[in-house]
LOVEXFI-839255 format. One record per atom (N, C-alpha, C, O, CB): z, x, y. Coordinates in steps of 0.02 Angstrom, whole numbers, plus 50000, padded with zeros to 5 digits. Glycine has a CB too. Layout:
# residues N
ZXY ...
END
This chain:
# residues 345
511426168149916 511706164349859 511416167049795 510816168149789 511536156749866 511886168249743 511646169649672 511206163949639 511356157949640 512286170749626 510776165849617 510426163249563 510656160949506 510436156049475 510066166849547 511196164949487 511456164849412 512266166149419 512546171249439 511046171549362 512596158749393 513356161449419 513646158249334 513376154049298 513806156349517 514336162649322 514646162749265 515116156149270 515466157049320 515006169849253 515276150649244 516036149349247 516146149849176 515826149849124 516296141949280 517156150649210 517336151949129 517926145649145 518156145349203 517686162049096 518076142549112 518646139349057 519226139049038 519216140848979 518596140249015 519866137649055 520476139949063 520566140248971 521086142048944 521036134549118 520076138448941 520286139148867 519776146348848 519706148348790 520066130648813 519516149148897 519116155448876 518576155048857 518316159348822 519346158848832 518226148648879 517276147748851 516926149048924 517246148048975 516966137348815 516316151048925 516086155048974 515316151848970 514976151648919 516196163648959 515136149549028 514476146649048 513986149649076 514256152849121 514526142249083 513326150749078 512866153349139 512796147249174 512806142149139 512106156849119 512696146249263 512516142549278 511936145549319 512056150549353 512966139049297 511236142549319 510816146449351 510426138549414 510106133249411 510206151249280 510756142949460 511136137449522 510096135449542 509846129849532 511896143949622 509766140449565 509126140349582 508656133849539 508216129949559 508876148049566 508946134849477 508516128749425 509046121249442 508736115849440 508556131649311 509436121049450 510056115949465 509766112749516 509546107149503 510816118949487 509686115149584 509236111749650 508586110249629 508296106949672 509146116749716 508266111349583 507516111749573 507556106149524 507006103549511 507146119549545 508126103449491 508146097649427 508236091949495 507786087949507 508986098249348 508856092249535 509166088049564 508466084449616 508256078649617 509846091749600 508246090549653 507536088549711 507026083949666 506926078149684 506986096949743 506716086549608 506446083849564 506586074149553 506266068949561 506686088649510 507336076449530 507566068149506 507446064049588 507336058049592 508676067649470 507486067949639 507736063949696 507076062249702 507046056049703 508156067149761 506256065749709 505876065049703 505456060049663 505066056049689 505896068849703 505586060949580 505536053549556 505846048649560 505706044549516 505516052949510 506146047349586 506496040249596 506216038449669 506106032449675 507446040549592 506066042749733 505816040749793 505116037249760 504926031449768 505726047449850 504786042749721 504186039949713 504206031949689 503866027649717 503836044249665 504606030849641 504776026149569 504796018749636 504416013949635 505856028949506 505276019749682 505316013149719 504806012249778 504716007549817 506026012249748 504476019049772 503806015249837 503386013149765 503366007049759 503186023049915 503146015549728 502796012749664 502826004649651 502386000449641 503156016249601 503496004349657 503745995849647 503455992749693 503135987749676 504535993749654 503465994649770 503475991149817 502545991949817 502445989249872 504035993749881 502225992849806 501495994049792 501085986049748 501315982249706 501486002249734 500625986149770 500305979649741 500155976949789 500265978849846 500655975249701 499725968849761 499665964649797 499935960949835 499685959049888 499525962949781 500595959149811 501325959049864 501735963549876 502205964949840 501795954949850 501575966449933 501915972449948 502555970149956 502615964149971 501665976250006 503255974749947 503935977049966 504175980850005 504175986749986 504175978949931 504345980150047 504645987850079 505285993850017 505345992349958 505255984450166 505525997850038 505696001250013 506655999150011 507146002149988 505326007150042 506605995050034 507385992750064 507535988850029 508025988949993 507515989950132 507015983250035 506965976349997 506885978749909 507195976049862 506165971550030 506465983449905 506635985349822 507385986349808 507715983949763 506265992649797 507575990549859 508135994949837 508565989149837 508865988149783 508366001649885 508705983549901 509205976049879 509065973649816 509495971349778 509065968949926 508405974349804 508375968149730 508465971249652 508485968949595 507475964049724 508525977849685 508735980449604 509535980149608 509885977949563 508425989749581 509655981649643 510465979449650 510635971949649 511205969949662 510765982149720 510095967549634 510365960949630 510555957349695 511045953749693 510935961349591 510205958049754 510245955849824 509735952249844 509785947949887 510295960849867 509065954149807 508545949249820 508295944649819 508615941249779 508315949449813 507755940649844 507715934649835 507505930649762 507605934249713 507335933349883 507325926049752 507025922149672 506455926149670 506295929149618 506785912749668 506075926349729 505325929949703 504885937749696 504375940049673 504925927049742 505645940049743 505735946949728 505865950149671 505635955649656 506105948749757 506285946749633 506725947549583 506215947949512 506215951749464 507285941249586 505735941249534 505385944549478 504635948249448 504325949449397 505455940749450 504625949149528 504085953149547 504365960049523 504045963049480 503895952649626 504995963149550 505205967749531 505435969849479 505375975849467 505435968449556 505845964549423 506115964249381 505785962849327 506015965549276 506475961449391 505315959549320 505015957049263 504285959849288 503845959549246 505125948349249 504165961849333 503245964249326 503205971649348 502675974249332 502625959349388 503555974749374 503475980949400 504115984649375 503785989249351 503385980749479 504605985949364 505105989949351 504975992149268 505235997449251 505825986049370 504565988049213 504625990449158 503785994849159 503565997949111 504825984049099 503455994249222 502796000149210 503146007649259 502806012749263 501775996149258 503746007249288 503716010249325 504356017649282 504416023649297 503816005349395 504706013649227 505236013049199 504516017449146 504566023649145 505746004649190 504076015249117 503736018749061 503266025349075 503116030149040 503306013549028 503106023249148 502996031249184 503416036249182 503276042049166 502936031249251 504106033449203 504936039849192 504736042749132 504466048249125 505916035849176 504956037449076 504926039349016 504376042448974 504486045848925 505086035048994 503876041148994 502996043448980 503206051249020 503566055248991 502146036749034 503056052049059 503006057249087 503606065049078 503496071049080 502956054049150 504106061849069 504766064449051 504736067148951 504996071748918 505396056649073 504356062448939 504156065348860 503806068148854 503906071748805 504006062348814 503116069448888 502586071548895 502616081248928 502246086048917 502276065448943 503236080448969 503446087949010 503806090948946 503686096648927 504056087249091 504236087048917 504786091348879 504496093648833 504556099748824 505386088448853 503976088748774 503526089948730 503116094948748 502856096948696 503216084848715 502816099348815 502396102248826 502886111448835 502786117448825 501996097748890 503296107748853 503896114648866 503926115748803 503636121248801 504756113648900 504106113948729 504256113848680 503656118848651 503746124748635 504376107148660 502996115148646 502556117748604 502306125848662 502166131048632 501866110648584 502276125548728 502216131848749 502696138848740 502516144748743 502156130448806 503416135548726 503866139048700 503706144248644 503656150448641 504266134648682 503656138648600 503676140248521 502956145748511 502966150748476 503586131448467 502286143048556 501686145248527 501846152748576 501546157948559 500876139648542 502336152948635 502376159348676 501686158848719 501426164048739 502426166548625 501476154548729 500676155148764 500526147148806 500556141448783 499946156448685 500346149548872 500386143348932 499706137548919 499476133848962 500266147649025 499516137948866 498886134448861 499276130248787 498866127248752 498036140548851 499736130048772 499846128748687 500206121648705 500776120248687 500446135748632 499836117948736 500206112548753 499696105448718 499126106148695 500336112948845 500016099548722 499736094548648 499116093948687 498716095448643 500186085348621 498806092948734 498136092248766 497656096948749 497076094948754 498176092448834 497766103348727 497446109548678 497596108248603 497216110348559 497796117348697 497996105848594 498316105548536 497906098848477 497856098848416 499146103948563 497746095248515 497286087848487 497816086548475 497856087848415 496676086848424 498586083548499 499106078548464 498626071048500 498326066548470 500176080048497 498726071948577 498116066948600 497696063148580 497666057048580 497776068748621 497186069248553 496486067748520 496916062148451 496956056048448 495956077248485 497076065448423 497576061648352 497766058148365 497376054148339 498106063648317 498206054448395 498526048348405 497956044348427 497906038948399 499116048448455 497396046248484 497026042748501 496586039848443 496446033848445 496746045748548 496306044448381 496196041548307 496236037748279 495846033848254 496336042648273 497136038948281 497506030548243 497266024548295 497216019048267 498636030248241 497136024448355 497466020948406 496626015948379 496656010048362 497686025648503 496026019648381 495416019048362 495426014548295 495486008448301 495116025848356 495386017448234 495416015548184 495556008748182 495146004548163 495746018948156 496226006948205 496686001448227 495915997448254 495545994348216 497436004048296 495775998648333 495285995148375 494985993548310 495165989248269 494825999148438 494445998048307 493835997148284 493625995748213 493065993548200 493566001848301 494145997348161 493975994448101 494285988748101 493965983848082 494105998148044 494955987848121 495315981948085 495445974048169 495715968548160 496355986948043 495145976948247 495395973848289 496085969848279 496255964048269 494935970548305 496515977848289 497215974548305 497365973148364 497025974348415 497725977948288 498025969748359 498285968448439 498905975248461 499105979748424 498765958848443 499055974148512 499355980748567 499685983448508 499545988948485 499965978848645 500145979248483 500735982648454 500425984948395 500815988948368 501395978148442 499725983948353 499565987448313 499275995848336 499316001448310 499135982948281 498995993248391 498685998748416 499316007348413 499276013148392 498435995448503 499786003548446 500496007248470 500626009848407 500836015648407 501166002548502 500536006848349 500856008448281 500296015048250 500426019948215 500876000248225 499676012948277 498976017648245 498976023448276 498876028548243 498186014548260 499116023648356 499096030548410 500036032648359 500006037648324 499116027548543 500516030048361 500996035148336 500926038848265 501116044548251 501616031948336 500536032948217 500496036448159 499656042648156 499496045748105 500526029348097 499366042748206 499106046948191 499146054548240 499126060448224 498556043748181 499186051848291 499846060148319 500336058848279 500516053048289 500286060848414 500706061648233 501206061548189 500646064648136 500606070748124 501636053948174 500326060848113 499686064848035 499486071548071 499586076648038 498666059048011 499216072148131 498686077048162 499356082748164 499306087348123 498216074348253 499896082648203 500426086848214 500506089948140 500556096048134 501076082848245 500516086248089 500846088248009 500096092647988 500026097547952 501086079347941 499776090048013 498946093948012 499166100948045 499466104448004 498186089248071 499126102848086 499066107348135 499506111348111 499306117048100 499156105348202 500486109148090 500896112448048 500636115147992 500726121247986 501356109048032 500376112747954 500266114847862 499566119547860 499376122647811 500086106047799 499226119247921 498476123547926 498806132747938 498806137647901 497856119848019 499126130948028 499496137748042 499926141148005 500046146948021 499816137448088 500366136847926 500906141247932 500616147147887 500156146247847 501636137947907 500876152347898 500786157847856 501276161947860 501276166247904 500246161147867 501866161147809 502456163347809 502736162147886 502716166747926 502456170447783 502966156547901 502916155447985 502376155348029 501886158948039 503216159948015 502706148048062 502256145248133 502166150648177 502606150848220 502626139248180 501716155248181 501886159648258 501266156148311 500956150948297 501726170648249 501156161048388 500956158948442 500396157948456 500266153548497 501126161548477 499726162948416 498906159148427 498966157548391 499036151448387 498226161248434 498996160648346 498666154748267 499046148248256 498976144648207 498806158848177 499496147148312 499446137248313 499036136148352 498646131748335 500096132148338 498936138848414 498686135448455 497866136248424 497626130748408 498896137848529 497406141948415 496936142148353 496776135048333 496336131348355 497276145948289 497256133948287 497126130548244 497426122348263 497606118648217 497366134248185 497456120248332 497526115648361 496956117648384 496616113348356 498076114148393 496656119948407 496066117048445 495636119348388 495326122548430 495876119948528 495366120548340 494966119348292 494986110848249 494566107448220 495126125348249 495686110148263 495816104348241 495756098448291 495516093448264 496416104748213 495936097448363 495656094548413 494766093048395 494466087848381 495826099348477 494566098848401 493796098048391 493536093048311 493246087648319 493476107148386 493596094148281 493566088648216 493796081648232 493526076548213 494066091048152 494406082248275 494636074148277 494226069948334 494046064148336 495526073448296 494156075948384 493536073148442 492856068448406 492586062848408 493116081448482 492806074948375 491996071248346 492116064548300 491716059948308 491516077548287 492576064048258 492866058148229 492906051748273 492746046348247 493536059848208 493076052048328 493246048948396 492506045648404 492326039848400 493506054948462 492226050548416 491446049948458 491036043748376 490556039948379 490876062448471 491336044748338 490966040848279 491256035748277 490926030748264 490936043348213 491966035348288 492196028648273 491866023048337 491716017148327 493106029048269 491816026948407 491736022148471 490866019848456 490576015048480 491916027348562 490556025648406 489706022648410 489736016248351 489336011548358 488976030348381 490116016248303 490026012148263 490576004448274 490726000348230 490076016448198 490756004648333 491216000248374 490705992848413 490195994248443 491606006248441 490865987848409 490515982948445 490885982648525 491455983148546 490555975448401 490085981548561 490395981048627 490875979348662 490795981148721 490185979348650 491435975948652 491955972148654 492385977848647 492695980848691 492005966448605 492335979548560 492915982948546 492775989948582 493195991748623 493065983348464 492295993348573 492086001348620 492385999948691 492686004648718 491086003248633 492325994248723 492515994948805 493295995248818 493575997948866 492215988048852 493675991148754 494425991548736 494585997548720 495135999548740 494635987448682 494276000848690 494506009348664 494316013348718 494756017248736 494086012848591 493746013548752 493686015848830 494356015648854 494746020448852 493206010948879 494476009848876 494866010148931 495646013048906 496016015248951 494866002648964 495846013148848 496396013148806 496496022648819 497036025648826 496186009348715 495936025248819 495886033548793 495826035048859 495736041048873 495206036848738 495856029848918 495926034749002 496676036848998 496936042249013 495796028949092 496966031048973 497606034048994 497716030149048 497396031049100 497626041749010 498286023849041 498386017949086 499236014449093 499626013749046 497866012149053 499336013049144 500036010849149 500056003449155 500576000049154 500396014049208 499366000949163 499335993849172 499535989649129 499485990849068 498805991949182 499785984049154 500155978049092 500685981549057 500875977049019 499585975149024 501085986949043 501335991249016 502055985849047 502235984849105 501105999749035 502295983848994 503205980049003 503655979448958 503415980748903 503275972949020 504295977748957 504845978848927 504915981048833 505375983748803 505155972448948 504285978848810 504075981248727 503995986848748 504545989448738 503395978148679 503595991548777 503705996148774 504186002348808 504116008448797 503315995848771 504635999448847 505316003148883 505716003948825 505996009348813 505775998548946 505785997448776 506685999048723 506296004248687 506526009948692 507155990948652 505636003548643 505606009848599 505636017048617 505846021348578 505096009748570 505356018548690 505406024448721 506046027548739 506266033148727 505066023948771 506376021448778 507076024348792 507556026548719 508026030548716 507496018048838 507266022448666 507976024448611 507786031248584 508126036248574 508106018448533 506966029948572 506866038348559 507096046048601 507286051448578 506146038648562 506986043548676 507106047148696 507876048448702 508106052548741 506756046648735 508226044948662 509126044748677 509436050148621 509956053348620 509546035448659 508716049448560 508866052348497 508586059148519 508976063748532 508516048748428 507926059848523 507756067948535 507936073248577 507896079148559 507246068648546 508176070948650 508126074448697 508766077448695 508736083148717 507936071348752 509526075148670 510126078648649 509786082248582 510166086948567 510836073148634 509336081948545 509206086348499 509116090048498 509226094748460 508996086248474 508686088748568 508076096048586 508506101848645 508286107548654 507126091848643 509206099048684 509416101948713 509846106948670 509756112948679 509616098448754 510236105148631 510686104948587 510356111148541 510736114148503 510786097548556 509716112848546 509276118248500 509236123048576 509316129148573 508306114548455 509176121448608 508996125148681 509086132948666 508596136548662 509586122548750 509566134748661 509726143248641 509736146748605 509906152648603 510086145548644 509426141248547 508876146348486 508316147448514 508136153248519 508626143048410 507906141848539 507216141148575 507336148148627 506876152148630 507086132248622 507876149248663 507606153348706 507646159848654 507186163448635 508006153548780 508216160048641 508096167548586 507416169148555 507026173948563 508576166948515 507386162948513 506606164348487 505996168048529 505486170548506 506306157448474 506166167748582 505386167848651 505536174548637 504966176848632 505416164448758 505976179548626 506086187348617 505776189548553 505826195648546 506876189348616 505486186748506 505306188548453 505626185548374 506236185148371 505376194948467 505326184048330 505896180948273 506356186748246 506886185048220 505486177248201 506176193548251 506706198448206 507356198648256 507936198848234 506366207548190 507166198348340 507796197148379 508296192748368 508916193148368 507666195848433 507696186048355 508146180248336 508646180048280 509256178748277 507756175048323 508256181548242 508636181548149 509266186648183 509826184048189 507966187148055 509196191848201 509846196148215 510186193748254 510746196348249 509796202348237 510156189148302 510616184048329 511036179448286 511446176148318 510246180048367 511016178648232 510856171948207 510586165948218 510906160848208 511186170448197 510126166048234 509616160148238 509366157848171 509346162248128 508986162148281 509206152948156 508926150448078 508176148948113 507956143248115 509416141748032 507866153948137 507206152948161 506646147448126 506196145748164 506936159648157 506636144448059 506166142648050 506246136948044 505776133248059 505916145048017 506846134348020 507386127248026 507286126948115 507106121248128 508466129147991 507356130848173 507426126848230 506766126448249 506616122848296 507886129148282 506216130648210 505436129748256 505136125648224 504536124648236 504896136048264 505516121848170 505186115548138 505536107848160 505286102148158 505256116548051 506096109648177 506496104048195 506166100248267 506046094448284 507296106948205 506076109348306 505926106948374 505126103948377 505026099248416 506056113548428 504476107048332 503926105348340 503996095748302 503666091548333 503406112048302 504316093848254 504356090948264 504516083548308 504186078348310 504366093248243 505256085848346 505186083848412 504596083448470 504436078948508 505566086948431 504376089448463 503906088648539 503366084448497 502966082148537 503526097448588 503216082548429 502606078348401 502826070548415 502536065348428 502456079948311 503356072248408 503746063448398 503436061648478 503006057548490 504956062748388 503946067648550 503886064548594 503186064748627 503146061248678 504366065948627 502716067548612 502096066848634 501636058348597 501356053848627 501736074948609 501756059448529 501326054348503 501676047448518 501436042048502 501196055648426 502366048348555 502596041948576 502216037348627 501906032048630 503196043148602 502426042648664 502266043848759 501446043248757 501166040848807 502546053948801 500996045648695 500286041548698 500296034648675 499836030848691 499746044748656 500796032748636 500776026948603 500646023748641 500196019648635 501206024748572 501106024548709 501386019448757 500956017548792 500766011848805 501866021148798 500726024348813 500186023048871 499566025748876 499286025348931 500406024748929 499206029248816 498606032348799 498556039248812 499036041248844 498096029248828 498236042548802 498076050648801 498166051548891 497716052448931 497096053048763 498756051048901 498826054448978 498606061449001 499076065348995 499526054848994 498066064449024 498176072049005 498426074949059 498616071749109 497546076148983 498446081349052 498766086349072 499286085749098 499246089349148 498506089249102 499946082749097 500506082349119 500816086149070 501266089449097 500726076149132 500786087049008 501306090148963 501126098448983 501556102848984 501196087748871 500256099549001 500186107249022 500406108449067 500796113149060 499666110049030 500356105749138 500526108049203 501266107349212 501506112549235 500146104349257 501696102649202 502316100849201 502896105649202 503336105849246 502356097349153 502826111249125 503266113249138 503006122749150 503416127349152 503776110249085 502396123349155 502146129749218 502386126949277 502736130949308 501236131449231 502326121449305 502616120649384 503306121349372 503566126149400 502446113149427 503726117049331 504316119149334 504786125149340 505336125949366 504396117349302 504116131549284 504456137549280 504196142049351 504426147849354 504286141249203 503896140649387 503546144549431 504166139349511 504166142449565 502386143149420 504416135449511 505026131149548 505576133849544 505916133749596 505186124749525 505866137549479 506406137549445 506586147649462 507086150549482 506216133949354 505796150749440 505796155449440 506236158749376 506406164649377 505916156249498 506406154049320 506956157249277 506736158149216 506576152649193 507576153449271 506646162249180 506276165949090 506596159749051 507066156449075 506716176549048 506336158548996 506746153448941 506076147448955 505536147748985 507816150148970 506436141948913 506006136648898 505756132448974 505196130848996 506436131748843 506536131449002 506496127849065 506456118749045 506106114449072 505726131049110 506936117948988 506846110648967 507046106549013 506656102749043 507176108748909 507546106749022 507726100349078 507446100749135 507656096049169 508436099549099 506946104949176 506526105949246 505986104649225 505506104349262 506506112749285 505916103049135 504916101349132 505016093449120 504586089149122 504296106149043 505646092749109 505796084649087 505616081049144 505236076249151 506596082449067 506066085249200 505856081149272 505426082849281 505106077549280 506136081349333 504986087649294 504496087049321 503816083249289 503326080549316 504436092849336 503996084049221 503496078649197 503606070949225 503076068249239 503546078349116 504126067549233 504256061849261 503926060849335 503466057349355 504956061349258 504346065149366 504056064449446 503336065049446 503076060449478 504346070549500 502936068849423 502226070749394 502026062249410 501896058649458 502166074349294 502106061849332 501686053049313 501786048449380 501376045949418 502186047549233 502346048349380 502596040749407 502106042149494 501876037449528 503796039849415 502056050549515 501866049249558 500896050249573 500466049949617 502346052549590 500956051149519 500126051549503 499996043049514 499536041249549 499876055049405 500516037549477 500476030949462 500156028349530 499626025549541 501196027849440 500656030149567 500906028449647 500076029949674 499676025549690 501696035249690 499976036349673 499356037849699 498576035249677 498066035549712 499376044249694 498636032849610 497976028949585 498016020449621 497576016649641 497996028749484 498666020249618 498586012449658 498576010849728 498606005249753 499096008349641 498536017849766 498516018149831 497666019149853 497306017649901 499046024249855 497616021349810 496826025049826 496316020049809 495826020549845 496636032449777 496256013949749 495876008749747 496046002949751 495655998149758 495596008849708 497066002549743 497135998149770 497295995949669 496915997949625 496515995449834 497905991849657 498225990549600 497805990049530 497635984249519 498555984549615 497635993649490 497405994849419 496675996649428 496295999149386 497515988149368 496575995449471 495695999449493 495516004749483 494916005849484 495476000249557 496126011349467 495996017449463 496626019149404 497216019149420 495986021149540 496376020649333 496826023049296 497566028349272 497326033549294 496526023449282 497926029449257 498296034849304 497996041649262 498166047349276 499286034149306 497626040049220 497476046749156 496886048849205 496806054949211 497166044249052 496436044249244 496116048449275 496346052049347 495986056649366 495586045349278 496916050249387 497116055449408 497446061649382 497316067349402 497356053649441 497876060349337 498046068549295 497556071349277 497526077449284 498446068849228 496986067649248 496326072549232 495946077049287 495746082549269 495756067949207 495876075549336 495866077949411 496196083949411 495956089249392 496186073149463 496796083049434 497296085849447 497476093749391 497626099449407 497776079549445 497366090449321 497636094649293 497076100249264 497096106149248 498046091249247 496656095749266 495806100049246 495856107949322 495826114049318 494716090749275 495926103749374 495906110549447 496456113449379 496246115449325 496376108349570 497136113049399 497676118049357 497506122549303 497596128549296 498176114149325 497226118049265 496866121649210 496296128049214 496186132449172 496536116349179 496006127149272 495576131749288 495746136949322 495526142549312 495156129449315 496236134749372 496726141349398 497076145149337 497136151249328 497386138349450 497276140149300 497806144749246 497406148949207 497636153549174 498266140249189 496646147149209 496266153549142 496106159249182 496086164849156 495406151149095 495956158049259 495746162249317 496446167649290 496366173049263 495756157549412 497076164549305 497546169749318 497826173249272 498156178449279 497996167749346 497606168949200 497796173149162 497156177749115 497256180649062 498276169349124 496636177349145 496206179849145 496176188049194 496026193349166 495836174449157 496266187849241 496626193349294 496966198149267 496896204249273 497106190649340 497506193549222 498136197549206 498076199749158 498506203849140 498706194849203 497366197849101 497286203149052 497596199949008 497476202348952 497526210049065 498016194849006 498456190048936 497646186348898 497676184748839 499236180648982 497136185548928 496576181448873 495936184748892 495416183248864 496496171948884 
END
């Protein structure tokens, strides 16, 4: 079977279809969603996998219904969406920087949002939804940081990432000052906030994620074949017609929006936006960004990392930021090994 098949159009428009990444989106989706309803069925009142599947279809009983409906489907629903923003946002900024490490977890968008998220705690003790408002507005400041430091006649590929992690490092230590000058109360709230958590997580935060994600992700597709042009160099691009600096600002904006969301929601998740869409492209086997295979795979990622922290201590006992930290820290260490080998660092 081809990898890469043409259709054309009885009106004469002509498609690549690259069939290999097509099975690798579809396994993926089939994958998060297996995970998504044993997830549901997880807890202190367990479900079978049947009985979820009746009661989301509206077959279940009164107490199923809102076990499933009202307590578990909107954390399981913000994992999709958490994780799914978190892959695409990571495809985005590895794109643009051309380098497998240039993802928001190197980048301090994290560290930044986690700032606002702080500030919020610890100077003023807000409540959730202030918090949500402090982690977006400050991934959003740190990203416009990181933009206005690198540009030099154009964003190019170390010198963002450079100057994201010079800038990570400043906001760290900021971090480390705000939690010492924090009262015990509030420091153990910002603790637990900066693991990175799906707990209590319900329907306030599903509508803002889903609308964002309704707005960016046709944005970000819709740019898709400048992004890949760009990966060839900007003088290739410009001779394409590409408006290279209009789409590498449009799109870094995007991947800031969907990262500092996706922390809003659920705290500095790490390494899902790095590993996400390297697994995807190493699944896919196909050159280019690989947006829609890091989308899923960032989803299936979380939701099943979710699955696995509540299996292992048993429901909110084990955070889900500290299994991606696990998980993605090994990745991380393979990835400097190999590209260390290969002579790229």
């Amino acid at each position: 079977m081809k990898s890469n098949r043409a259709l054309h159009t009885p009106g004469g428009l002509s498609a690549r279809l690259d069939v290999r990444a097509l099975v690798v989106v579809l396994l993926l989706l089939l994958a998060a969603l297996a995970a998504s309803v044993l997830l549901i069925g997880t807890g202190d009142f367990p479900i079978s996998a049947g009985d979820v599947l009746k009661t989301l279809l509206g077959n279940g009983d009164a107490g199923q219904q809102f076990i499933v409906n009202e307590l578990r489907l909107p954390r399981v629903l913000v994992a999709l969406l958490v994780g799914a923003s978190l892959g695409l946002g990571g495809a985005l900024f590895q794109s643009i920087s051309r380098n497998p490490l240039g993802s928001p977890d190197v980048l301090g968008l994290g560290q930044g949002a986690t700032a606002g998220a702080l500030v919020v705690i610890v100077l003023f003790s807000g409540d959730a939804g202030a918090v949500t408002a402090g982690a977006l507005v400050g991934g959003l400041a740190t990203g416009l940081a990181i933009y206005l430091l690198a540009w030099k006649q154009g964003v190019h590929g170390y010198r963002l990432v450079l100057v994201g992690i010079g800038v990570s490092a400043v906001v760290t230590a900021v971090n480390g000052y705000l939690l010492t000058k924090a009262d015990i109360v509030d420091a153990a709230r910002a603790v637990v906030w900066m693991t990175g958590s799906l707990s209590g997580r319900d329907w306030d935060q599903v509508w803002p994620l889903l609308a964002l994600s309704a707005v960016l992700v046709p944005l970000v597709l819709a740019n898709g074949r400048g992004l890949r042009m760009m990966e060839m160099g900007d003088d290739v691009s410009y001779a394409l017609g590409v408006r290279v600096e209009r789409v590498r600002m449009l799109l870094l904006v995007a991947a800031v929006l969907l990262t500092a969301a996706a922390t809003a929601a659920a705290g500095p998740v790490g390494f899902v936006a790095l590993t996400a869409p390297q697994l995807a492209r190493r699944l896919t086997r196909s050159p280019g960004p690989n947006l829609v295979p890091s989308l899923c795979m960032g989803a299936a990622l979380l939701v099943t990392a979710d699955w696995v922290s509540q299996r292992l201590l048993g429901a909110d006992q084990l955070p889900v930021g500290v299994v991606t930290g696990v998980l993605g820290g090994v990745y991380l260490l393979w990835l400097l090994v190999t590209e260390r080998r290969a002579g790229r660092i």
